[in-house]
C-alpha positions in Angstrom: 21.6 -41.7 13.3 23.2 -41.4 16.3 22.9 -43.2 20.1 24.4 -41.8 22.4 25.3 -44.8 25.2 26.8 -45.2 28.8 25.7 -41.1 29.7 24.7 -40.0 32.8 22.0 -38.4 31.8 19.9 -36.8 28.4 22.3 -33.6 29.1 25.7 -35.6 28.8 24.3 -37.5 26.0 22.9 -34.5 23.8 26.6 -32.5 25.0 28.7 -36.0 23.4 26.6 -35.7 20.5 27.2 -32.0 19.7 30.9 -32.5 20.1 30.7 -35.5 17.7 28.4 -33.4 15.3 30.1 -30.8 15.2 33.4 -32.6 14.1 31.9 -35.0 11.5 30.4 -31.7 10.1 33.7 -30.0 9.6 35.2 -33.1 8.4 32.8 -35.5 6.7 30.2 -33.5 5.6 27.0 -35.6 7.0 24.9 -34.9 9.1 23.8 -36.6 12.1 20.7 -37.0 14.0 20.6 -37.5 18.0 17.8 -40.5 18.3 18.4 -42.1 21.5 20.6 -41.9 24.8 21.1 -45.2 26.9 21.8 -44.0 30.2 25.1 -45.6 31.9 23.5 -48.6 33.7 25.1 -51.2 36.3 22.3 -54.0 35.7 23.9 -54.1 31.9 26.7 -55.7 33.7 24.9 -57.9 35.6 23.1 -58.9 32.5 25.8 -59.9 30.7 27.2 -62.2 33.8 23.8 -63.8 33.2 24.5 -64.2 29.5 20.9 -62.3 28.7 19.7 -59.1 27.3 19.2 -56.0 29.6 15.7 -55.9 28.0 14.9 -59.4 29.1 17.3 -59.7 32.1 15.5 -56.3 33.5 13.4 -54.9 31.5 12.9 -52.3 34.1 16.3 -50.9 34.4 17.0 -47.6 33.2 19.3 -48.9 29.6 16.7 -51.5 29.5 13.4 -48.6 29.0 15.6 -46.3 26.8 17.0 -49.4 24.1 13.0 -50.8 24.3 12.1 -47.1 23.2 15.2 -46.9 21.1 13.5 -50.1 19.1 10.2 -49.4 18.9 11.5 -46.1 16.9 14.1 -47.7 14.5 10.7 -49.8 13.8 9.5 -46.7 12.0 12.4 -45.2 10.3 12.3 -46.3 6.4 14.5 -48.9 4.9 17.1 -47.1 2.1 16.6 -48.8 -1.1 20.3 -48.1 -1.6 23.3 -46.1 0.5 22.8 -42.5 0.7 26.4 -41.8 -0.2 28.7 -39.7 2.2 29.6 -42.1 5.4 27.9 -45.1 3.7 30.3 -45.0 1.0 33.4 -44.4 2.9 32.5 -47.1 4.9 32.5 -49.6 2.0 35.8 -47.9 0.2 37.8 -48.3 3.9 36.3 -52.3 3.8 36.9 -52.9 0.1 40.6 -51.7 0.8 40.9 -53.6 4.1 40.0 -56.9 2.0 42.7 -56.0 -0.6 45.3 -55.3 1.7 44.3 -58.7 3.6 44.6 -60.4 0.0 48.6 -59.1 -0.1 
């Protein structure tokens, strides 16, 4: 799943994500899934200077709507029982090798 962040609009966003798809296709083998776009936003940097979230600093602000919406869906999506394999598992071989080479 895939979130597509700081775009100008739902255009840019779904454009970034084809690129992105397209490559982790051809050189990954997953597939991803487009399931949000947080439009580029300047009351997330005002939010920050206030040390809050977006969504409580201003919950009305275009980043603010989209990551509320953005929630409410991950609310619904199933919880794995275990990794799916492909990207989950490289993910845990390029940390388990990180650790070793820290351990050196």
């Amino acid at each position: 799943k895939v979130v597509a962040n700081m775009v100008r609009d739902v255009r840019e966003g779904q454009e970034l994500f084809s690129k992105l798809s397209k490559v982790t296709g051809r050189f990954l083998d997953v597939a991803l899934e487009l399931v949000a776009t947080v439009p580029f936003d300047e009351n997330i940097r005002k939010a920050v200077r206030k040390q809050t979230a977006i969504v409580d600093a201003y919950p009305g602000s275009p980043a603010a709507v989209a990551i509320t919406q953005l929630a409410s869906k991950a609310l619904t999506w199933p919880i794995p029982a275990q990794p799916g394999g492909h990207l989950e598992f490289f993910i845990e071989q390029l940390v388990a090798e990180k650790a070793v080479g820290s351990q050196r």
